[in-house]
mmCIF entry with sequence, helices, sheets and N, C-alpha, C, O atoms, coordinates in Angstrom:
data_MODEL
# 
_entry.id   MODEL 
# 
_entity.id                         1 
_entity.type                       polymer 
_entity.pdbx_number_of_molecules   1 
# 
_entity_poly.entity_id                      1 
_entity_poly.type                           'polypeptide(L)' 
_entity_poly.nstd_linkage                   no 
_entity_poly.nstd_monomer                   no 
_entity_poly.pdbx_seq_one_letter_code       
;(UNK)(UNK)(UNK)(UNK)(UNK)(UNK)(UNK)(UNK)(UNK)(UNK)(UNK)(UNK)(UNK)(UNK)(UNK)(UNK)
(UNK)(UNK)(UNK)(UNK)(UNK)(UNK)(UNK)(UNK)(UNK)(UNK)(UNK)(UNK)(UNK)(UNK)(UNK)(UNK)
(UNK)(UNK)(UNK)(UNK)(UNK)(UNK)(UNK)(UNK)(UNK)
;
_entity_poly.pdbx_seq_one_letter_code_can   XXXXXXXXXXXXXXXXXXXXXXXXXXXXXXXXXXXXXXXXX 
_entity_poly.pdbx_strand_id                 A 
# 
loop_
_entity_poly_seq.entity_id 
_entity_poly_seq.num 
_entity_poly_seq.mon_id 
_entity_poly_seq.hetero 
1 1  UNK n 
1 2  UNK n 
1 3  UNK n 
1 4  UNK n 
1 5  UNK n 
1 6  UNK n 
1 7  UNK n 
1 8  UNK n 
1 9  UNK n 
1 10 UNK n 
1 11 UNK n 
1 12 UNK n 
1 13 UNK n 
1 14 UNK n 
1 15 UNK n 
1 16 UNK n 
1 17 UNK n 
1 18 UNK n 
1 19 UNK n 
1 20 UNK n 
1 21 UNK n 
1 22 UNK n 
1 23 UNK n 
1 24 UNK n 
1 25 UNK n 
1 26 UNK n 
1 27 UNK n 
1 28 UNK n 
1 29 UNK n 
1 30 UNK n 
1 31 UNK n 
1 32 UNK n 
1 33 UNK n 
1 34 UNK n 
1 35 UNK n 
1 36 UNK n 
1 37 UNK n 
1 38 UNK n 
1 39 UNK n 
1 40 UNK n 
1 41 UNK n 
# 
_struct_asym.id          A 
_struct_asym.entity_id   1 
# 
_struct_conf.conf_type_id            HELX_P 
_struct_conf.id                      HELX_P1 
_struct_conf.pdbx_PDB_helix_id       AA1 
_struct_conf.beg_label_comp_id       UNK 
_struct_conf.beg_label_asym_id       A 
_struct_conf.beg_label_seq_id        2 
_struct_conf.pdbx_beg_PDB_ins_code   ? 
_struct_conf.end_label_comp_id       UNK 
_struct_conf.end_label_asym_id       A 
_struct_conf.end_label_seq_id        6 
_struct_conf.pdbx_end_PDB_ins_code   ? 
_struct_conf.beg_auth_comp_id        UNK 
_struct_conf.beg_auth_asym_id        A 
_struct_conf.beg_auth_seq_id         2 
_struct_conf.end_auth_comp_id        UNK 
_struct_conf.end_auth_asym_id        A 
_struct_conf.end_auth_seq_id         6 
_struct_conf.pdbx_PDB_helix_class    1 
_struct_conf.details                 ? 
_struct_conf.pdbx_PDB_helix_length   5 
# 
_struct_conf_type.id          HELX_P 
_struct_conf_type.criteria    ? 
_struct_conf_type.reference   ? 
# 
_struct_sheet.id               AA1 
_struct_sheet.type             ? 
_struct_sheet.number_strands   2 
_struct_sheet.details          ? 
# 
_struct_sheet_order.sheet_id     AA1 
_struct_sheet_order.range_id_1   1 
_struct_sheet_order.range_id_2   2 
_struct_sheet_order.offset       ? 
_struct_sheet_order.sense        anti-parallel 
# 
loop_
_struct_sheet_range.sheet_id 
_struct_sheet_range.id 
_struct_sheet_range.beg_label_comp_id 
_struct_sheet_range.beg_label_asym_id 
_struct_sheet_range.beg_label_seq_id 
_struct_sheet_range.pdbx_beg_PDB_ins_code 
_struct_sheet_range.end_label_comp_id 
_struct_sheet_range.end_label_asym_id 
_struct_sheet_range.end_label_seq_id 
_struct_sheet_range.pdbx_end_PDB_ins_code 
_struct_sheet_range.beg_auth_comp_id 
_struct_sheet_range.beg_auth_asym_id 
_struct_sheet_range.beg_auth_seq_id 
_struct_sheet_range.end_auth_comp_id 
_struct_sheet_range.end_auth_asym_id 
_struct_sheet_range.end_auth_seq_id 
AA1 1 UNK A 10 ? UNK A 16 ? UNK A 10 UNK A 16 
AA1 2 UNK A 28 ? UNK A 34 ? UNK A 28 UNK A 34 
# 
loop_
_atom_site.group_PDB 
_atom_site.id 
_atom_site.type_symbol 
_atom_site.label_atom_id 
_atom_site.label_alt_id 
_atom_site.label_comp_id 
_atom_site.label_asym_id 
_atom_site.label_entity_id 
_atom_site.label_seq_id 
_atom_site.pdbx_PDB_ins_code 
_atom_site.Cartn_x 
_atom_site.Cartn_y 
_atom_site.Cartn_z 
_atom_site.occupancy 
_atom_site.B_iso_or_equiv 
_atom_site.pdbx_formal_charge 
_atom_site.auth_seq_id 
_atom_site.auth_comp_id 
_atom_site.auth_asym_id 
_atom_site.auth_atom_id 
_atom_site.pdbx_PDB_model_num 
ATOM 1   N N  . UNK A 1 1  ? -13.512 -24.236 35.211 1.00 0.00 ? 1  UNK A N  1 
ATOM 2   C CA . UNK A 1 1  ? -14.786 -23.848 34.648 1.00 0.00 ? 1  UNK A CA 1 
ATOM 3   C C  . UNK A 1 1  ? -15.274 -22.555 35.302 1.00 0.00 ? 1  UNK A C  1 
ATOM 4   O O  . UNK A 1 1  ? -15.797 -21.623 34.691 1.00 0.00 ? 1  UNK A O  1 
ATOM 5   N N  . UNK A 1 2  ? -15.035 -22.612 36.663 1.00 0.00 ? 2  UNK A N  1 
ATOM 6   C CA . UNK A 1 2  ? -15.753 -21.434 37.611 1.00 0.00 ? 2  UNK A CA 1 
ATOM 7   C C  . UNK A 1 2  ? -15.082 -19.800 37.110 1.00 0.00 ? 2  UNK A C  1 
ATOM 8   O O  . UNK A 1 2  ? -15.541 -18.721 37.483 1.00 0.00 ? 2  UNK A O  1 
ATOM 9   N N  . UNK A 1 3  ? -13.786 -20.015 36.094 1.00 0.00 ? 3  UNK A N  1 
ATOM 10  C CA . UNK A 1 3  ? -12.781 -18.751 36.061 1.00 0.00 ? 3  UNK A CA 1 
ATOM 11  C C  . UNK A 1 3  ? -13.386 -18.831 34.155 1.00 0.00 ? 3  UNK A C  1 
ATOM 12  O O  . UNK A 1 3  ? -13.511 -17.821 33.463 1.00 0.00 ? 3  UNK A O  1 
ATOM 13  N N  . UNK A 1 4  ? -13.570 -19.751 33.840 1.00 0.00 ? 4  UNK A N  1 
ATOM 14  C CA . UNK A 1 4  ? -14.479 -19.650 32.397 1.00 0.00 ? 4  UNK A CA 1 
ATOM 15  C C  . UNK A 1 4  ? -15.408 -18.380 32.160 1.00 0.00 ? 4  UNK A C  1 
ATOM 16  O O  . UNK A 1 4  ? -15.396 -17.416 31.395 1.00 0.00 ? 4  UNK A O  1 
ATOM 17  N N  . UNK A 1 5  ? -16.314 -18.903 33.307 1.00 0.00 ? 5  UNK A N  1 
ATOM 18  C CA . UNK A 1 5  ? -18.004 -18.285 33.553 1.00 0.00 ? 5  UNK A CA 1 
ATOM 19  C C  . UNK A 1 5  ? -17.444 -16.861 33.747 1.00 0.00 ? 5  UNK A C  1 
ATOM 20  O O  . UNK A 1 5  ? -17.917 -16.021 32.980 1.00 0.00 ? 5  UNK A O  1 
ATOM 21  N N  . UNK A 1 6  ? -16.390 -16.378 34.760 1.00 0.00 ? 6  UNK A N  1 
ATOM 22  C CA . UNK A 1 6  ? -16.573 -15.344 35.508 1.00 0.00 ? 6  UNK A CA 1 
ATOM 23  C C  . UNK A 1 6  ? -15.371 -13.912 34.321 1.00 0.00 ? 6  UNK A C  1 
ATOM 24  O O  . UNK A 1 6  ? -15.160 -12.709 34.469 1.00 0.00 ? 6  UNK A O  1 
ATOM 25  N N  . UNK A 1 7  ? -14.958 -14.827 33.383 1.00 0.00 ? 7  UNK A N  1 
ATOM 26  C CA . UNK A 1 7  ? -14.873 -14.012 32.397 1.00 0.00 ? 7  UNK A CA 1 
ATOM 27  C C  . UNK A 1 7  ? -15.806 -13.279 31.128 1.00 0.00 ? 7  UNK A C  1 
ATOM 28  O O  . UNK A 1 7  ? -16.848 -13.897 30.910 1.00 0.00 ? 7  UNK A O  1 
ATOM 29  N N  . UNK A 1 8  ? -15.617 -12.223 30.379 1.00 0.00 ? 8  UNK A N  1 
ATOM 30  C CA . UNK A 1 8  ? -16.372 -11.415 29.484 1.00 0.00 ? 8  UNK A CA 1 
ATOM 31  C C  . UNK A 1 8  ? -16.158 -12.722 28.189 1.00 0.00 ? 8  UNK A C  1 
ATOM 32  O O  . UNK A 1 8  ? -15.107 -12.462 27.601 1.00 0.00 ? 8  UNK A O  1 
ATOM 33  N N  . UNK A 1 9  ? -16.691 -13.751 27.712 1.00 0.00 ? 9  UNK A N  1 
ATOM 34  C CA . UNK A 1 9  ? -16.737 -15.033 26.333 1.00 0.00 ? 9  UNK A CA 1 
ATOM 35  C C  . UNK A 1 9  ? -17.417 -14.523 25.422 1.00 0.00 ? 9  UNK A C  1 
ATOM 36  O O  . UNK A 1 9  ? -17.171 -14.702 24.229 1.00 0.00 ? 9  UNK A O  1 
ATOM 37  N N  . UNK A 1 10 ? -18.512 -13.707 25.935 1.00 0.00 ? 10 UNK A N  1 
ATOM 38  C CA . UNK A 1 10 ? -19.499 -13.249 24.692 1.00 0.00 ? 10 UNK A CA 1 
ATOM 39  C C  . UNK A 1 10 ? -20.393 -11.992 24.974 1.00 0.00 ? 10 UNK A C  1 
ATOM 40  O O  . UNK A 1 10 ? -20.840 -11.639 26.065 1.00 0.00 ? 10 UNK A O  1 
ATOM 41  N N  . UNK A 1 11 ? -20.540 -11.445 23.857 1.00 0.00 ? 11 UNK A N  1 
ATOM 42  C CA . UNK A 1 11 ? -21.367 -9.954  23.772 1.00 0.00 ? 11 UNK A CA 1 
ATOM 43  C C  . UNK A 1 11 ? -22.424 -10.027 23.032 1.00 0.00 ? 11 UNK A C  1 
ATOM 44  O O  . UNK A 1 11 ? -22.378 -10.958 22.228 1.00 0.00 ? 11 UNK A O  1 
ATOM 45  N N  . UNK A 1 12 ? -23.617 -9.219  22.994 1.00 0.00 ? 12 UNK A N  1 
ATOM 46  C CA . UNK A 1 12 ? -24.435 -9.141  22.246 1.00 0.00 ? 12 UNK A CA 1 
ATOM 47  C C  . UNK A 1 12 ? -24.438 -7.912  21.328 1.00 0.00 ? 12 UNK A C  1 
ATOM 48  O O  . UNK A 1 12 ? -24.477 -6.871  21.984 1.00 0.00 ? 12 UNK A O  1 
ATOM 49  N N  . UNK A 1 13 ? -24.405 -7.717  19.892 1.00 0.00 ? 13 UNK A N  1 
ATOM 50  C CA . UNK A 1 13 ? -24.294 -7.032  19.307 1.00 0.00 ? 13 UNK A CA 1 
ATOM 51  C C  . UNK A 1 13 ? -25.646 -6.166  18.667 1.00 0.00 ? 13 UNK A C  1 
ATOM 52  O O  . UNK A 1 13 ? -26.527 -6.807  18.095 1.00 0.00 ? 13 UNK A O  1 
ATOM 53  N N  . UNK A 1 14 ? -25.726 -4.995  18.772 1.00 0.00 ? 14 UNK A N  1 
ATOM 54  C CA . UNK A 1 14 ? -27.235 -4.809  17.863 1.00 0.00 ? 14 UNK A CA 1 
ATOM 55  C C  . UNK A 1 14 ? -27.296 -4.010  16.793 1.00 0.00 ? 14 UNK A C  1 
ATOM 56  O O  . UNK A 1 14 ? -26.784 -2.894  16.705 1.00 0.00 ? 14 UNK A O  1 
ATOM 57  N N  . UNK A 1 15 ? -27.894 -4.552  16.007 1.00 0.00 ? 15 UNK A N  1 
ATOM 58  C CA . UNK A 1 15 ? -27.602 -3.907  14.764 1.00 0.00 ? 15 UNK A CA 1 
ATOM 59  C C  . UNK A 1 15 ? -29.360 -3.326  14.161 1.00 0.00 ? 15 UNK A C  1 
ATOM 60  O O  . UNK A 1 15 ? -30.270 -4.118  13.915 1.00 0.00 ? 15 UNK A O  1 
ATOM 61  N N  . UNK A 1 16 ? -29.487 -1.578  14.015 1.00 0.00 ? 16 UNK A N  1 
ATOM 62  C CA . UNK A 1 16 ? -30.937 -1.767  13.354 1.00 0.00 ? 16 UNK A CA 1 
ATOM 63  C C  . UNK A 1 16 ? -30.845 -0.996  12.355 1.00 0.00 ? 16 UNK A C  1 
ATOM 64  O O  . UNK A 1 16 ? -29.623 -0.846  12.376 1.00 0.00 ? 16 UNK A O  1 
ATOM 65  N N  . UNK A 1 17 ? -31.251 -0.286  11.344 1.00 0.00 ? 17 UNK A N  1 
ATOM 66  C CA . UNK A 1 17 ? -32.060 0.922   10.414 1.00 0.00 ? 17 UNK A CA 1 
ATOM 67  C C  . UNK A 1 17 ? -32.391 2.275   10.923 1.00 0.00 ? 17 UNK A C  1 
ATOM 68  O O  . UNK A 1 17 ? -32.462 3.135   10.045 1.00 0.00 ? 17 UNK A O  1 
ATOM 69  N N  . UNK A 1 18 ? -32.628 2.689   12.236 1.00 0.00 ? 18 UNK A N  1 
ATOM 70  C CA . UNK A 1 18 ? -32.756 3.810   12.491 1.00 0.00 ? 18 UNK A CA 1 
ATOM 71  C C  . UNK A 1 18 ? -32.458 4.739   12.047 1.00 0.00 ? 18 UNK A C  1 
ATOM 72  O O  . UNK A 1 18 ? -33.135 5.710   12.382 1.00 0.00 ? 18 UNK A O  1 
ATOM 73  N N  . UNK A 1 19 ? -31.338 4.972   11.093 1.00 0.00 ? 19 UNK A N  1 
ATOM 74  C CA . UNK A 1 19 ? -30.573 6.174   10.629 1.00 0.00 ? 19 UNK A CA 1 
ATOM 75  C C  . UNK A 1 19 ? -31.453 6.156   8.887  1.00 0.00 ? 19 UNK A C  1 
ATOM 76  O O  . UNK A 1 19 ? -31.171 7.107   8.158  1.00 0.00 ? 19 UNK A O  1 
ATOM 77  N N  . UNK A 1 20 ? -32.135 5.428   8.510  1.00 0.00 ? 20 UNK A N  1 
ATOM 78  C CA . UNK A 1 20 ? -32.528 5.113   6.803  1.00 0.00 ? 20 UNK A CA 1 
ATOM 79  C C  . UNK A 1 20 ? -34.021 5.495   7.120  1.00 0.00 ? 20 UNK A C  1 
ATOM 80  O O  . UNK A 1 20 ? -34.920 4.834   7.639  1.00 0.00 ? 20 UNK A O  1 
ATOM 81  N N  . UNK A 1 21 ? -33.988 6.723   6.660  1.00 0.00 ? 21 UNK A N  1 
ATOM 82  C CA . UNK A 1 21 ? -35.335 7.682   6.523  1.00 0.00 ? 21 UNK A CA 1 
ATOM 83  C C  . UNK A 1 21 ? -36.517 7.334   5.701  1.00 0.00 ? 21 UNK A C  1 
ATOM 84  O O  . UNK A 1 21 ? -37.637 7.843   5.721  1.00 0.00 ? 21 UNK A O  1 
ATOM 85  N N  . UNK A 1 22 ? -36.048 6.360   4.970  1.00 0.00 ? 22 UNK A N  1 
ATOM 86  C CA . UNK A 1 22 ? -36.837 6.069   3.621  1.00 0.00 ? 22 UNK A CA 1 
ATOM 87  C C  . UNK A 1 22 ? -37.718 4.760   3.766  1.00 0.00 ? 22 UNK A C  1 
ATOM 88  O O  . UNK A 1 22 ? -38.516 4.312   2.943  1.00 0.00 ? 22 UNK A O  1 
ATOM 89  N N  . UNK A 1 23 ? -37.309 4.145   5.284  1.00 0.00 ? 23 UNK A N  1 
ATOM 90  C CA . UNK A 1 23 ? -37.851 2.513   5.907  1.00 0.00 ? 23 UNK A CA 1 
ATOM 91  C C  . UNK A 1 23 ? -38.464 3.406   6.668  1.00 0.00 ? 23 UNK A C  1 
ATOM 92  O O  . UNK A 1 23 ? -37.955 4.277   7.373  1.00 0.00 ? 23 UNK A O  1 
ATOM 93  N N  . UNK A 1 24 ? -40.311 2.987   6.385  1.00 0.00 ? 24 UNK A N  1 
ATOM 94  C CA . UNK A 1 24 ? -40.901 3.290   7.836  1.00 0.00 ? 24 UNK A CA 1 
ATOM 95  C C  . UNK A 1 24 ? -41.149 2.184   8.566  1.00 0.00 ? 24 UNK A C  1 
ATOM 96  O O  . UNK A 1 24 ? -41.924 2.236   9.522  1.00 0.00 ? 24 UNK A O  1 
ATOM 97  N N  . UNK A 1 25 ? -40.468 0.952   8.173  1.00 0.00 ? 25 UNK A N  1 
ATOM 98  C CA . UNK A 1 25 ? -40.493 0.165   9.728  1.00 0.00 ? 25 UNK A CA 1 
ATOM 99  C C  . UNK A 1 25 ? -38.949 -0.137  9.789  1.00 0.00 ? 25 UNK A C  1 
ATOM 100 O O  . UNK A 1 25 ? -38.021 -0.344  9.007  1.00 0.00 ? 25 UNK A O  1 
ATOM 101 N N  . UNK A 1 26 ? -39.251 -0.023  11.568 1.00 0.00 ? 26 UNK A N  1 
ATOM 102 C CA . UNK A 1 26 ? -37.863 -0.310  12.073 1.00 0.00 ? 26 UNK A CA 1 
ATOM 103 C C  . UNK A 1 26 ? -37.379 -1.587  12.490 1.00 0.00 ? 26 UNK A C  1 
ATOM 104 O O  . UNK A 1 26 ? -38.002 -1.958  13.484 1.00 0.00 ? 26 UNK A O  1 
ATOM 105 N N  . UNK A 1 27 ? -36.194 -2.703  11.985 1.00 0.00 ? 27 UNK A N  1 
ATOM 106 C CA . UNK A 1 27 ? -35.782 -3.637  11.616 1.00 0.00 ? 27 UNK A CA 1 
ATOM 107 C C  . UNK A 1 27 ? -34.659 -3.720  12.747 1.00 0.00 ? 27 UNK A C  1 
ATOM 108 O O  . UNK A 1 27 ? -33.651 -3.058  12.500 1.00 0.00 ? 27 UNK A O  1 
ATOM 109 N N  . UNK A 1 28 ? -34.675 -4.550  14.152 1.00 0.00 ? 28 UNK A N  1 
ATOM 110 C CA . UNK A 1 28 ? -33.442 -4.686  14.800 1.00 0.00 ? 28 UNK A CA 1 
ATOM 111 C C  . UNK A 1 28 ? -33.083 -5.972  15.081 1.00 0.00 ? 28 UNK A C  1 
ATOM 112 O O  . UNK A 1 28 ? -33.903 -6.754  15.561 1.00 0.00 ? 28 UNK A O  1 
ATOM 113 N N  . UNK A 1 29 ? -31.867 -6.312  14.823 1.00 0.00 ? 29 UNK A N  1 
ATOM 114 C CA . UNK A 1 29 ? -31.486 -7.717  14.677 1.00 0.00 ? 29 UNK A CA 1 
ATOM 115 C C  . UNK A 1 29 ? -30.353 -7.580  15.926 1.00 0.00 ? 29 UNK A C  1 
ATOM 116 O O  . UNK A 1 29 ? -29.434 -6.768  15.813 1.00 0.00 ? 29 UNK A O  1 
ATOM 117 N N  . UNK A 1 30 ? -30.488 -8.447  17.142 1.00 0.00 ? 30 UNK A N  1 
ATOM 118 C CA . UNK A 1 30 ? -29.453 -8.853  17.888 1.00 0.00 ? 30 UNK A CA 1 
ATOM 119 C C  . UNK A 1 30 ? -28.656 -10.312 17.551 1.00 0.00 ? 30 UNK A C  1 
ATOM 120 O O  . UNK A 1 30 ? -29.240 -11.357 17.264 1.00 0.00 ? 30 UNK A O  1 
ATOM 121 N N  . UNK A 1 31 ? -26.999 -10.121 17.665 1.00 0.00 ? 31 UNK A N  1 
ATOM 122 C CA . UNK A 1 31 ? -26.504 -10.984 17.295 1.00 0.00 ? 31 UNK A CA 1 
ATOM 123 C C  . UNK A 1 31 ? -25.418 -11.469 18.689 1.00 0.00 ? 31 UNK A C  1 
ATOM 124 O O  . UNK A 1 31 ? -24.620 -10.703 19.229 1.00 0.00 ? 31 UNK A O  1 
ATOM 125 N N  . UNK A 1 32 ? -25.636 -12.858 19.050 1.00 0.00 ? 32 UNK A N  1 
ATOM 126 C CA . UNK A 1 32 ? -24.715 -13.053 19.903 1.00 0.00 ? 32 UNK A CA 1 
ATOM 127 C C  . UNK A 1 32 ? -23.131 -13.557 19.140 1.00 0.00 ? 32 UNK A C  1 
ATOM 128 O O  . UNK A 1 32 ? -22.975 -14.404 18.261 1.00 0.00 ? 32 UNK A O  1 
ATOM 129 N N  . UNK A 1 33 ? -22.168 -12.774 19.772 1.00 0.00 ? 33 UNK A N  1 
ATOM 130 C CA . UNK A 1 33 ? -20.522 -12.794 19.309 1.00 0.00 ? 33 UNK A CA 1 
ATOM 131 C C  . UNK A 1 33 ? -19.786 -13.666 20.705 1.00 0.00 ? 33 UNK A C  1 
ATOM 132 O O  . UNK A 1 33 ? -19.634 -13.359 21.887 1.00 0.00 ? 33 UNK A O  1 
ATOM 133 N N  . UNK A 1 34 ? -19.397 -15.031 19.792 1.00 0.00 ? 34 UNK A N  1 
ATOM 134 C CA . UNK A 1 34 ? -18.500 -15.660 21.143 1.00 0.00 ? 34 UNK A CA 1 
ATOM 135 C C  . UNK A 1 34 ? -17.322 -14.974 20.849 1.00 0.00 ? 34 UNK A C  1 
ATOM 136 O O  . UNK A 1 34 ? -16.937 -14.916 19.681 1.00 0.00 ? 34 UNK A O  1 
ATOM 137 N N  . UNK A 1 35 ? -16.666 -14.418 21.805 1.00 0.00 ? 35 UNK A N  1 
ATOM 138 C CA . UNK A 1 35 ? -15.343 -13.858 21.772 1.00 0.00 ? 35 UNK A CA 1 
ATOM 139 C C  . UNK A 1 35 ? -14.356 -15.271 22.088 1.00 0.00 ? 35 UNK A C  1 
ATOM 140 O O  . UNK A 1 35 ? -13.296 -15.411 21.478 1.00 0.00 ? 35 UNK A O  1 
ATOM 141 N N  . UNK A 1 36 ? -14.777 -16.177 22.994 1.00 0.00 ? 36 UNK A N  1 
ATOM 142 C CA . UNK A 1 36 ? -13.947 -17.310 23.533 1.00 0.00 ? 36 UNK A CA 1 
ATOM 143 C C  . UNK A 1 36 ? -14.908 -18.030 23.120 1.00 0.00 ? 36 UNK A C  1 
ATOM 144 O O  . UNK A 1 36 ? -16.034 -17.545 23.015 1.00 0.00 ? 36 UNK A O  1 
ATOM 145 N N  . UNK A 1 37 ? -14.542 -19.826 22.686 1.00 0.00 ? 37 UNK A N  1 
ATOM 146 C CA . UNK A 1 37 ? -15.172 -20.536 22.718 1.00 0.00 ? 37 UNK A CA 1 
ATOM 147 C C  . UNK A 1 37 ? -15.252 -21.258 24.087 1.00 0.00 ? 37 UNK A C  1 
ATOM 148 O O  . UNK A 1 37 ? -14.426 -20.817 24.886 1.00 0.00 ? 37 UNK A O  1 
ATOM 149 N N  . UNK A 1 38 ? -15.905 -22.088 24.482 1.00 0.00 ? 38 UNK A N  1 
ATOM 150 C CA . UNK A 1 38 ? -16.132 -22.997 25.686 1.00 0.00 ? 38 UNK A CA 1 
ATOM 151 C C  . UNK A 1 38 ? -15.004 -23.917 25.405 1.00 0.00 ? 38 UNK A C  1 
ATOM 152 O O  . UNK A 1 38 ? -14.592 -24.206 24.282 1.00 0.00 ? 38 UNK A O  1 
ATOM 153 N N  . UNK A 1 39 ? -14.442 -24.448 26.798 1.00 0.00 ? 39 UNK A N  1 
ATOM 154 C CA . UNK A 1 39 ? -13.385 -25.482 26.818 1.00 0.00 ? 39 UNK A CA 1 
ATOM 155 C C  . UNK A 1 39 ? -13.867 -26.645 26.690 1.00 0.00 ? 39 UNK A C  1 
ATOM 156 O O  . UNK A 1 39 ? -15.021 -26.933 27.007 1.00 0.00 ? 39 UNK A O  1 
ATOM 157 N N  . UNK A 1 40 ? -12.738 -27.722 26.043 1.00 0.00 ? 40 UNK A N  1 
ATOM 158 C CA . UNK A 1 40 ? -13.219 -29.192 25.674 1.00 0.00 ? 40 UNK A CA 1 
ATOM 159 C C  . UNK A 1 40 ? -13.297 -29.801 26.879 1.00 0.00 ? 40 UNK A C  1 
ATOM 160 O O  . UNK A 1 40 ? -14.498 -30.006 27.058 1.00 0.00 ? 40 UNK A O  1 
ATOM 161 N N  . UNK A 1 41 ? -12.760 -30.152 27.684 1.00 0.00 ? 41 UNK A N  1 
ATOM 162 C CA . UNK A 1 41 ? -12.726 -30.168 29.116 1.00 0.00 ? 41 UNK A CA 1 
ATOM 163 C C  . UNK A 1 41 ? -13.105 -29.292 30.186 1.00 0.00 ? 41 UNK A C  1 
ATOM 164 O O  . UNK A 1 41 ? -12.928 -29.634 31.355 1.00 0.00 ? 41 UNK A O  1 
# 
């Protein structure tokens, strides 16, 4: 478990609108990405 934790399993991704001139409000959505799932044991 201790070599689980001390690896990179998951990232947070962010995704917003900033670049779309035509939205004057700005819309940012963070998404967590498991790269590994957790072990059954």
């Amino acid at each position: 478990m201790r070599e689980f934790w001390t690896r990179e399993t998951y990232e947070y991704v962010r995704w917003d609108n900033a670049g779309d001139t035509h939205d004057p409000l700005l819309k940012v959505q963070w998404r967590l990405k498991i790269k590994e799932p957790f072990p059954e044991q």
